[in-house]
C-alpha positions as CSV (number, residue, x, y, z in Angstrom):
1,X,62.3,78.9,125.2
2,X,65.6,79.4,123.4
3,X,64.1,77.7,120.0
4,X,60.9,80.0,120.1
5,X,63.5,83.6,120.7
6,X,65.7,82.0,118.0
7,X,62.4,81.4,115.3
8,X,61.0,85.0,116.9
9,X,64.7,86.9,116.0
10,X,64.8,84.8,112.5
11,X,61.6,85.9,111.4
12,X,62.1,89.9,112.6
13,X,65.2,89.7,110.4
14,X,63.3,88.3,107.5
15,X,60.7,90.4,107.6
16,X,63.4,93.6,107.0
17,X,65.3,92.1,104.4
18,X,61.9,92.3,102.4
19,X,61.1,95.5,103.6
20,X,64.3,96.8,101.8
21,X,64.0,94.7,99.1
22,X,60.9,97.0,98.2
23,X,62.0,100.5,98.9
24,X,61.3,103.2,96.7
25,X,59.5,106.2,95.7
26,X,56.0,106.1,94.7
27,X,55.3,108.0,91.6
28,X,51.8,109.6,90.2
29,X,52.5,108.5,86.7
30,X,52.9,110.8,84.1
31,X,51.9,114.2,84.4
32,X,49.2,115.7,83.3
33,X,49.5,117.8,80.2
34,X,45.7,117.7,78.7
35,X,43.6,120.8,78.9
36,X,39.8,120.7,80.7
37,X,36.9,119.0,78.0
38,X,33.4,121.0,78.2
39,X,31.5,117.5,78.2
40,X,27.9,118.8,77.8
41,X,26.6,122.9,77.8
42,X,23.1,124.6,79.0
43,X,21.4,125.7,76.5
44,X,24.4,124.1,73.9
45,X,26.7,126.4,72.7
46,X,26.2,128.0,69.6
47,X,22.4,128.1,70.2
48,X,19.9,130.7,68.6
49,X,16.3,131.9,69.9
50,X,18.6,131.9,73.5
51,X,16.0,133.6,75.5
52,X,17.1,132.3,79.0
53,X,19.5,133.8,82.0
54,X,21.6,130.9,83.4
55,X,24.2,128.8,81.2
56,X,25.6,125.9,82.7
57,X,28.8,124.2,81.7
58,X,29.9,120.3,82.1
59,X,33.6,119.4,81.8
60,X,35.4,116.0,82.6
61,X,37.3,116.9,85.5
62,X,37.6,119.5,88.4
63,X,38.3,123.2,86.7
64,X,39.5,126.3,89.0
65,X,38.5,129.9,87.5
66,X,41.9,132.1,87.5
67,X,41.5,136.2,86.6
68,X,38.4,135.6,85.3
69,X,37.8,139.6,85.7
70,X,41.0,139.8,83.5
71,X,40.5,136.9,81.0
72,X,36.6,136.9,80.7
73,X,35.6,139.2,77.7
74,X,32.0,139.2,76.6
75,X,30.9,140.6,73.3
76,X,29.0,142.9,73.3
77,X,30.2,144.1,76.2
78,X,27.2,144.1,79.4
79,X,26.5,147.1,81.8
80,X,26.3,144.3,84.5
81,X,28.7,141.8,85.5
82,X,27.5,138.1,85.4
83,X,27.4,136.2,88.1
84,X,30.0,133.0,88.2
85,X,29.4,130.3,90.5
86,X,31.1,128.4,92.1
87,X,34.5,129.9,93.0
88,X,35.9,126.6,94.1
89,X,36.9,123.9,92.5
90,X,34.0,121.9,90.8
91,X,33.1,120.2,87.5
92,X,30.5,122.6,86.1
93,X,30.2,126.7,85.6
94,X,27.3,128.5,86.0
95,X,26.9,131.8,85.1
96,X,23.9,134.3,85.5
97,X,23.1,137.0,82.9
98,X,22.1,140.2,84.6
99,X,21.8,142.0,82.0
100,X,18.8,142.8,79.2
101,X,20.3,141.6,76.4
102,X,20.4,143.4,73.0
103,X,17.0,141.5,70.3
104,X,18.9,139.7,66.9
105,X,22.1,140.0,68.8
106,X,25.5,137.0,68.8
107,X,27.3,137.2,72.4
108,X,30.2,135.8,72.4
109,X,32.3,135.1,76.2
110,X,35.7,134.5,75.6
111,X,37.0,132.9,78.4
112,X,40.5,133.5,77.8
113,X,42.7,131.6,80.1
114,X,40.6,131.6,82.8
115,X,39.3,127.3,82.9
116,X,42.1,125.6,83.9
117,X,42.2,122.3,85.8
118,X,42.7,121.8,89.5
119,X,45.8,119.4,89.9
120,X,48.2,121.1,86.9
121,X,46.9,124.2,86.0
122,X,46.5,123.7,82.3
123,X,44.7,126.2,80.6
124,X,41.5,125.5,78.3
125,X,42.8,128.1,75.5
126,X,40.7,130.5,74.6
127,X,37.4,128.9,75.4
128,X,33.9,130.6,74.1
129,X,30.4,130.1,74.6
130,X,28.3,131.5,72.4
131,X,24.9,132.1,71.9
132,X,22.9,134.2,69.7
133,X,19.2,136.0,70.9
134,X,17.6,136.0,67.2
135,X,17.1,133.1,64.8
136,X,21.5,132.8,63.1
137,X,24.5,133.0,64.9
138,X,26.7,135.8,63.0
139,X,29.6,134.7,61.4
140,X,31.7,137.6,60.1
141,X,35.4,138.7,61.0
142,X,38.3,141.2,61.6
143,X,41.6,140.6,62.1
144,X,44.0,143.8,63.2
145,X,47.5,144.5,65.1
146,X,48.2,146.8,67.6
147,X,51.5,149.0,68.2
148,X,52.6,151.3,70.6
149,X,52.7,155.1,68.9
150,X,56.1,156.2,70.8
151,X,57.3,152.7,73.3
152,X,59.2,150.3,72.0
153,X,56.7,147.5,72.9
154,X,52.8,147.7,73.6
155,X,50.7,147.3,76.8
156,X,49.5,143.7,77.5
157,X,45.4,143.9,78.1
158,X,44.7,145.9,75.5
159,X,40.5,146.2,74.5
160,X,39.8,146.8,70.8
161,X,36.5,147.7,70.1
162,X,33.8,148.6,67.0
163,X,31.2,151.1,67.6
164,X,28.2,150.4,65.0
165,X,28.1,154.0,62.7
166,X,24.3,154.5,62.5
167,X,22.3,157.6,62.8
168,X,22.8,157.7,66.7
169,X,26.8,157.4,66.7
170,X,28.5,160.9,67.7
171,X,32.5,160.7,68.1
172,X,31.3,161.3,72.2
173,X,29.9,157.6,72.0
174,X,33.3,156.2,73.0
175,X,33.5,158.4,76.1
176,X,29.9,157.4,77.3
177,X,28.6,154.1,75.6
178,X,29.7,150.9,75.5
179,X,30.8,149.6,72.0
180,X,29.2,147.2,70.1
181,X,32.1,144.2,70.0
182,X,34.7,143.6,72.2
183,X,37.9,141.4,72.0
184,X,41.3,141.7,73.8
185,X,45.3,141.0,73.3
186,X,45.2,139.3,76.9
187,X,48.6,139.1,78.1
188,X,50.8,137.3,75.6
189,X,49.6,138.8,71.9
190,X,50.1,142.1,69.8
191,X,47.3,141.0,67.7
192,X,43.6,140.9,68.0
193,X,40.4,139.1,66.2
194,X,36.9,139.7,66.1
195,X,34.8,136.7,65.4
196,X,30.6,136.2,65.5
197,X,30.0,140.1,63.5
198,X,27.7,141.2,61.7
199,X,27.7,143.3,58.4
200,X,27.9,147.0,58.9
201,X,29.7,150.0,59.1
202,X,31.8,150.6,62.0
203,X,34.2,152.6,64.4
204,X,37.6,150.5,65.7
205,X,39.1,151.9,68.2
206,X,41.8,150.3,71.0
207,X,42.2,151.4,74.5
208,X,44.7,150.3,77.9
209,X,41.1,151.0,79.6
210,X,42.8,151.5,83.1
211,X,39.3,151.8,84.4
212,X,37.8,148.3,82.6
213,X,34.8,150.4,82.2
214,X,34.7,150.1,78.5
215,X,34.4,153.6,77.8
216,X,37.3,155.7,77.0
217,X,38.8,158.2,79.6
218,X,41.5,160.9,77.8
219,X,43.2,161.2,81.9
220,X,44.0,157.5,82.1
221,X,43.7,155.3,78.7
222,X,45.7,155.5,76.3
223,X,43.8,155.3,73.1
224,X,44.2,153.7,69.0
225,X,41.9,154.5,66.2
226,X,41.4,154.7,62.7
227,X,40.6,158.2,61.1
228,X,37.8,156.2,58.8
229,X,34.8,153.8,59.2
230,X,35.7,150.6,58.1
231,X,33.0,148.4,56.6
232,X,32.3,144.6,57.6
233,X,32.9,142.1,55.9
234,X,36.8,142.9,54.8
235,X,39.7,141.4,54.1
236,X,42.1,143.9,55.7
237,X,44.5,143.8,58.3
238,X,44.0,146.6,60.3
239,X,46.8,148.3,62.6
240,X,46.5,150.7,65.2
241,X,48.7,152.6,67.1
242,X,48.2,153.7,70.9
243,X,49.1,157.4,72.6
244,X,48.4,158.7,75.9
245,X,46.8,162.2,74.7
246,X,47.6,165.8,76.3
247,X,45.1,166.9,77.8
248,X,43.6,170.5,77.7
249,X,45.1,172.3,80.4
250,X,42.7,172.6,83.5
251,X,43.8,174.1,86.5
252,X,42.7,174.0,90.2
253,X,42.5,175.9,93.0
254,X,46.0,176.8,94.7
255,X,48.0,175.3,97.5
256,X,49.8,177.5,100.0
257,X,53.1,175.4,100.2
258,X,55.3,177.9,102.2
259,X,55.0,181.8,103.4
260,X,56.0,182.4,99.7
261,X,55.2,179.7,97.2
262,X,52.3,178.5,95.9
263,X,51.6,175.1,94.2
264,X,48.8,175.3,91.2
265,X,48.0,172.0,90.2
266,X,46.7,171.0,86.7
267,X,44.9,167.8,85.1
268,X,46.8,165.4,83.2
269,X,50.5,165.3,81.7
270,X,51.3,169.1,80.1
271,X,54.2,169.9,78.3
272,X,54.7,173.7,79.3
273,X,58.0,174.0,78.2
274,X,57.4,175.9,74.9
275,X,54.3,177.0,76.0
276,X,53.4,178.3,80.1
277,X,50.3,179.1,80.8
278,X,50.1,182.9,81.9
279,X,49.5,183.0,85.9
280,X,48.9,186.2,87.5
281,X,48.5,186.9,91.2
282,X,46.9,189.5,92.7
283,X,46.7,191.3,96.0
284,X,43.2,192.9,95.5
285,X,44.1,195.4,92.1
286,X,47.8,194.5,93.1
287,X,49.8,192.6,90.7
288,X,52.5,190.8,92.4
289,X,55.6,189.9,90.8
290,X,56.0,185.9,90.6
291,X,57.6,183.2,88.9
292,X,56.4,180.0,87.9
293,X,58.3,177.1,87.4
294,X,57.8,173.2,87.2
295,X,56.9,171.1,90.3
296,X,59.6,168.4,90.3
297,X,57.5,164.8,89.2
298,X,54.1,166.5,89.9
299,X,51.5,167.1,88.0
300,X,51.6,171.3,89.7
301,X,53.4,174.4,88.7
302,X,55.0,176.3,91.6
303,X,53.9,179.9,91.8
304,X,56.7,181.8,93.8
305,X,55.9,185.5,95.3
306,X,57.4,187.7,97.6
307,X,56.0,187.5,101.1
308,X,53.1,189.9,101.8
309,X,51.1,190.5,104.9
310,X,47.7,190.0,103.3
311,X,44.7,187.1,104.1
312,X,43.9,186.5,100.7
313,X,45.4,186.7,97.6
314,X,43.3,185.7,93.9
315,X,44.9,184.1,90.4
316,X,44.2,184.3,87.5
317,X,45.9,181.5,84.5
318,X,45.4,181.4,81.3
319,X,46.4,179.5,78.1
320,X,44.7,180.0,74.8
321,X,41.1,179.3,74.9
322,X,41.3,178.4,78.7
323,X,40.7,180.6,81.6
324,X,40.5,180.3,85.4
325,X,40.0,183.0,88.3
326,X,40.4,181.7,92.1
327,X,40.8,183.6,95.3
328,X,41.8,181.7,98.5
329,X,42.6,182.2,101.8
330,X,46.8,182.4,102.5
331,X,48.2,182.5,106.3
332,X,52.2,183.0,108.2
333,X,54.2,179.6,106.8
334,X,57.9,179.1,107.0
335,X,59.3,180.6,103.8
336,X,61.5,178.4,101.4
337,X,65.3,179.5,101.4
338,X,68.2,179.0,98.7
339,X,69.2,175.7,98.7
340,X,72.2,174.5,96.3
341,X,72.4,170.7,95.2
342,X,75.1,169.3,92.4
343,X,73.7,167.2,90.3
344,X,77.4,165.6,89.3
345,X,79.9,165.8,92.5
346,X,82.7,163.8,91.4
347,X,83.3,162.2,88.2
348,X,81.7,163.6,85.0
349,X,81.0,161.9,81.4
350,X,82.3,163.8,78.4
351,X,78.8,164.5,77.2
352,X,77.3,165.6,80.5
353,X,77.3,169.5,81.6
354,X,77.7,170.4,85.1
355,X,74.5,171.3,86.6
356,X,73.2,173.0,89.6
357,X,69.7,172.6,91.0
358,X,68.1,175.3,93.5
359,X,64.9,175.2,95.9
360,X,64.4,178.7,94.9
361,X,64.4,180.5,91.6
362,X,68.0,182.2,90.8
363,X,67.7,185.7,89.0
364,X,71.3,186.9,89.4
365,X,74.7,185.1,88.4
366,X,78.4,187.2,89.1
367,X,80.7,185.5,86.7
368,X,83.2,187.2,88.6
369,X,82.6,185.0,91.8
370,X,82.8,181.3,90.3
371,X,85.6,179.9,88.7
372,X,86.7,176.8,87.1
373,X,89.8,175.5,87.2
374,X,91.7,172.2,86.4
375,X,94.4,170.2,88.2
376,X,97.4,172.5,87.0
377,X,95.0,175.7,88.6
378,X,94.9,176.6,85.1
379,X,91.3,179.3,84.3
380,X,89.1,176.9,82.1
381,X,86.6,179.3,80.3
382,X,83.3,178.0,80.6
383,X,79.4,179.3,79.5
384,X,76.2,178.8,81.3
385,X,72.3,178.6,80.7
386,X,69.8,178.5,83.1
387,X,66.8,176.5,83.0
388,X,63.8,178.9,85.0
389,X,61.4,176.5,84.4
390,X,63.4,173.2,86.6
391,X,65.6,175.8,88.2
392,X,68.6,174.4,87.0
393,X,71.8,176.5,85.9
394,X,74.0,174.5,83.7
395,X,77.8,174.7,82.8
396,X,79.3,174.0,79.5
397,X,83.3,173.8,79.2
398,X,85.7,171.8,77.5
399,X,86.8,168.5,79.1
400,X,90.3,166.6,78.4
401,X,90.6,163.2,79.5
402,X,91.8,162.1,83.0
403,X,92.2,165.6,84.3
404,X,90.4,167.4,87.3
405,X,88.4,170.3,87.9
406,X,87.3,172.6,90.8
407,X,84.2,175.4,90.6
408,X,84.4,176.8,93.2
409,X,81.2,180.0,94.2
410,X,82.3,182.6,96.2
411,X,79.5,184.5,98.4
412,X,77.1,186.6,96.1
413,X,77.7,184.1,92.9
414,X,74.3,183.3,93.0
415,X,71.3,185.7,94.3
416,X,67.7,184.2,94.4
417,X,64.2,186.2,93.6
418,X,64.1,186.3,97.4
419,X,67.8,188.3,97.3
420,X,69.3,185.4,99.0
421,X,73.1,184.7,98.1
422,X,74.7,181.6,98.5
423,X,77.6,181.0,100.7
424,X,80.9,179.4,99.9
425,X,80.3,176.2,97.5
426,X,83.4,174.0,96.4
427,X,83.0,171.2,93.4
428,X,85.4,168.6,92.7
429,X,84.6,166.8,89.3
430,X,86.9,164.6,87.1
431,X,87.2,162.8,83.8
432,X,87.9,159.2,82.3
433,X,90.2,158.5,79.4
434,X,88.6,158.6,75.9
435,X,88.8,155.0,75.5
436,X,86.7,154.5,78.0
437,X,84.1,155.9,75.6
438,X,82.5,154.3,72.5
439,X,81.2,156.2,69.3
440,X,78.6,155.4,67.0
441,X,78.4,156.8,63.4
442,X,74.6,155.8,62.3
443,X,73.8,155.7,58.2
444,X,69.7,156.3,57.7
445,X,68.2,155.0,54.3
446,X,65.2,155.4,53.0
447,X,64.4,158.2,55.2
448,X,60.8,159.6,54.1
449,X,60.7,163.2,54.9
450,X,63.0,165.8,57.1
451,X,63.5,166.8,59.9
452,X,63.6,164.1,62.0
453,X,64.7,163.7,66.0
454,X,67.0,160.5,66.3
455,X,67.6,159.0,69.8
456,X,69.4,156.9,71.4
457,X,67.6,154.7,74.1
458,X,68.4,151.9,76.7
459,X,67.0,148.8,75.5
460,X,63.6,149.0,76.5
461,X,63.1,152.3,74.9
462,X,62.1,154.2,78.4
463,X,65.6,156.5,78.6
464,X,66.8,158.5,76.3
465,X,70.4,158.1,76.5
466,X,71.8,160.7,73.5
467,X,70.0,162.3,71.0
468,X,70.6,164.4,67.4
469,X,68.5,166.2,64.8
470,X,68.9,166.4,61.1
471,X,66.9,168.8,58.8
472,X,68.6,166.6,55.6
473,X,72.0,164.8,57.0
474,X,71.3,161.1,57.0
475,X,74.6,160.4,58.6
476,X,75.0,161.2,62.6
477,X,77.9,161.0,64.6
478,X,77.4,160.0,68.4
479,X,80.4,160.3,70.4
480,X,82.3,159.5,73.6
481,X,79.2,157.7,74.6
482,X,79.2,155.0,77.9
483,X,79.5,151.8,77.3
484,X,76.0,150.2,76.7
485,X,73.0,148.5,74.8
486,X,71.8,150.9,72.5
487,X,67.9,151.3,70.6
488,X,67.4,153.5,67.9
489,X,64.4,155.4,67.8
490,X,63.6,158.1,65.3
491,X,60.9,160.6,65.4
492,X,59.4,162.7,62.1
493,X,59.0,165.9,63.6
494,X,56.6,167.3,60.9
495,X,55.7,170.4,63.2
496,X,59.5,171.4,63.6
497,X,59.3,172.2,67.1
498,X,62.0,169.5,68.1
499,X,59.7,166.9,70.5
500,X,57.7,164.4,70.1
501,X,53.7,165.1,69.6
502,X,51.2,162.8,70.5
503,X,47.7,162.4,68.6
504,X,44.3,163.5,69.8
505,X,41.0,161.5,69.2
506,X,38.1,164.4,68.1
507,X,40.9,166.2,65.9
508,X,41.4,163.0,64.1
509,X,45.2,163.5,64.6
510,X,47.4,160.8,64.9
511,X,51.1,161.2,66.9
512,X,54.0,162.0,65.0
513,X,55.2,158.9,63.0
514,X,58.1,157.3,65.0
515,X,60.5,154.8,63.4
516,X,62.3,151.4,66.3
517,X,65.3,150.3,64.8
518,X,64.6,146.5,65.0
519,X,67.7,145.5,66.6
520,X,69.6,146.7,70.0
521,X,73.4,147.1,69.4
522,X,75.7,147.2,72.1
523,X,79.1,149.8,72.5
524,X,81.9,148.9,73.9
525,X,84.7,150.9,75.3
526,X,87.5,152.2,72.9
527,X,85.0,151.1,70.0
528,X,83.8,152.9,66.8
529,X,80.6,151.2,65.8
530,X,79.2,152.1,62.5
531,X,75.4,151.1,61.7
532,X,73.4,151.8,59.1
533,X,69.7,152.1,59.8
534,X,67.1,151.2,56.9
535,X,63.7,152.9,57.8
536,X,62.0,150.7,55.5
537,X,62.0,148.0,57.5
538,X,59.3,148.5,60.2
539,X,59.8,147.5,63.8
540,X,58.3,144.0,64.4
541,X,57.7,143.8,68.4
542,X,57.1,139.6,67.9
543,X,60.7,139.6,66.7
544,X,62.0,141.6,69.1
545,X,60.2,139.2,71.6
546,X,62.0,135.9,70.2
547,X,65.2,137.6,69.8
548,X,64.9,138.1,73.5
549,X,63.4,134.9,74.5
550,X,67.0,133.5,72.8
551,X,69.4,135.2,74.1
552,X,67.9,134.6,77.3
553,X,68.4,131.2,76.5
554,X,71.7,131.3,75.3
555,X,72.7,132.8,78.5
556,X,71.2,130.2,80.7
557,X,72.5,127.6,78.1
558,X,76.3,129.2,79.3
559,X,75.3,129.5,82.9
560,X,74.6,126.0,82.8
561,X,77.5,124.8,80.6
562,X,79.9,127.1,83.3
């Protein structure tokens, strides 16, 4: 009994010290790098005479469908969707044309990255199927690039089009019909190609077609084209530029807000700051007296009136060509009061002026009531402007480094339209040394016309963060600026009116020219950083990209090291 436990014990032990003579992880081999393979096609791709509804695909291995509704783009573009089966993971695609299609016409789908394989995800690039409904498959191309007319980079998914020019096409064809071809950036290019056209006169247009109906809509897209036809084939390298138009005004029935303000709202981004529309309110023949100024981040102007016992009031607005009568019903509402809010309430940057925001429109201001002092209760002398339009009263004076200051508003310093004063209002505000400032003194060359707007942005180019204008100086001096990563962009105002002016489509009128420096610089505090900026050189978004792409791996590259 003893021999048999001893053998049983010996061969327990035995059978471990092979079991750890054989650990270790199992591995999968290498990975898989190798995109899908279309093994076999129904009807073959590239056929002619195609006079089915149903094309099946074959590839080696199991294929998943990602943002197909993204990445698919058929050319010419169909009024109804295919339908793509299956949704799962399989080895084949099949997808039904519901559509009539076009006689003596090459349809291209351009899958994109949509086929990718099941295990790894790797991406059969920019896979098409085509198939022509007459006897050739058309052959022709056009290659373009697309900018943004005002950002500093372009929208990703951007649709390019070409409307045939024939005795049917009317500029109004791009707001109601679908275009002839079709491509798209996708996500990752600024550039575009149009394979499989034919020879003819066309229309090229881009669109960020927010709706991915194909058709362009001024509220939403924003919209790229060329002022003339081109004509296929050609050589040239086409570039368009993208803008968000502004729309003609159109105005809709008001909103009572409050028992004395009104909101009017309006259609699409306006820029009434040069230009309000006239608003006029009436109490049957009445005129009312009212102010109109901007609601804050909406797309509505705020009508303000003095409270009236009536149950219906009617408005009339008007701006050039446009007008608009309305009559509506108005009842008792709480009425707005003056409300005072500092927009700096402790420190404040040399270049920044103290400003005041209000609820309610201010119509009075008793100098004699505020004062400004600094930390030795010395007067500071200080001017003001006020902003009807935001309803925001601003304070210029002249700061000194590390020193304080105190406004202070004694009752009646401010009266609103409603003659509502304000009560006591106290305002501490102070100031940073001058080195903890930079300056930049910006050289332009080969500047090609005056006047021209030069900003300052962050580094994506959505902030203005300082900004000058020269009528012939091409030196511009930007001081006692914080400490930051700077983009120059520069504007050719040709109008003179000091803004920026987008384009419009039916006026064949481009925006205003606008100039990206193609480098970010950064300021540091207690620096003076001279640049010179050569507008010859345009702004080249792909380099941007890779100048991004390595200093993000520079960084990582230190994080790492660290």
């Amino acid at each position: 009994m003893l021999k048999n436990t001893l053998k049983y014990i010996a061969f327990i032990i035995l059978i471990s010290m092979i079991s750890c003579a054989k650990r270790g992880s199992i591995t999968g081999g290498l990975k898989d790098t190798l995109a899908p393979v279309l093994v076999s096609s129904f009807p073959k791709n590239f056929t002619t005479d195609f006079k089915g509804n149903t094309i099946t695909l074959n590839f080696d291995e199991y294929i998943k469908l990602k943002n197909t509704n993204k990445q698919l783009i058929i050319s010419p573009p169909l009024k109804n969707e295919p339908l793509i089966t299956p949704q799962s993971v399989s080895k084949f695609i099949k997808i039904e044309l519901r559509d009539t299609l076009l006689p003596n016409t090459t349809y291209s789908l351009n899958f994109g990255q949509a086929i990718q394989d099941n295990n790894e995800g790797n991406a059969l690039n920019q896979f098409k199927y085509i198939f022509s409904t007459g006897s050739h498959i058309d052959s022709l191309k056009l290659n373009g690039k697309i900018k943004d007319a005002y950002g500093k980079y372009v929208d990703n998914f951007v649709s390019v089009m070409l409307y045939e020019v024939n005795d049917k096409f009317k500029d109004s064809t791009i707001y109601k019909e679908f275009p002839r071809y079709i491509t798209n950036t996708l996500d990752s290019m600024r550039t575009f190609q149009f394979e499989n056209l034919k020879e003819g006169k066309y229309l090229l247009v881009a669109l960020k077609d927010k709706g991915s109906n194909n058709k362009f809509n001024p509220k939403d897209d924003k919209i790229g084209f060329l002022k003339n036809y081109i004509t296929i084939p050609t050589d040239t390298v086409y570039e368009l530029e993208l803008f968000k138009e502004t729309l003609p005004l159109k105005a809709f029935k008001p909103i009572q807000a409050s028992g004395n303000r009104l909101y009017l709202p309006y259609d699409g981004k306006q820029n009434f700051k040069n230009s309000k529309p006239k608003v006029v309110l009436k109490n049957g023949n009445e005129v009312l007296e009212t102010i109109i100024t901007q609601f804050p981040k909406k797309d509505s102007l705020q009508v303000w009136y003095k409270p009236i016992k009536a149950d219906s009031l009617s408005m009339e607005v008007e701006k050039g060509d446009y007008k608009k009568r309305f009559s509506f019903k108005i009842k008792a509402l709480k009425k707005d009061t003056l409300n005072i809010k500092a927009v700096q309430n402790g420190q404040i940057n040399f270049r920044e002026r103290f400003t005041l925001e209000t609820e309610t429109p201010l119509v009075k201001f008793d100098n004699s009531k505020i004062r400004l002092v600094n930390k030795d209760s010395v007067a500071v002398p200080y001017t003001t402007e006020y902003d009807e339009f935001d309803q925001k009263l601003y304070f210029d004076f002249k700061k000194e480094p590390l020193d304080k200051y105190s406004f202070t508003f004694l009752p009646g310093a401010l009266t609103d339209f409603y003659e509502k004063t304000n009560d006591t209002l106290s305002y501490k505000l102070s100031t940073k040394e001058y080195a903890d400032y930079g300056n930049i003194i910006l050289t332009l060359k080969n500047v090609k016309r005056f006047p021209i707007i030069v900003e300052l942005t962050n580094k994506k180019g959505d902030v203005v963060l300082a900004e000058g204008y020269s009528e012939g100086a091409t030196t511009l001096e930007f001081n006692l600026l914080q400490p930051d990563v700077f983009t120059v962009r520069i504007i050719y105002d040709d109008n003179k009116n000091k803004q920026y002016d987008t384009g419009n489509f039916l006026e064949k009128k481009y925006s205003e020219e606008v100039f990206y420096n193609q480098e970010e610089f950064d300021v540091r505090a207690n620096w003076d950083r001279n640049e010179t900026i050569d507008l010859g050189i345009p702004f080249n978004p792909e380099v941007e990209k890779k100048q991004d792409d390595k200093k993000k791996k520079e960084a990582e590259k230190k994080r790492k090291a660290f």
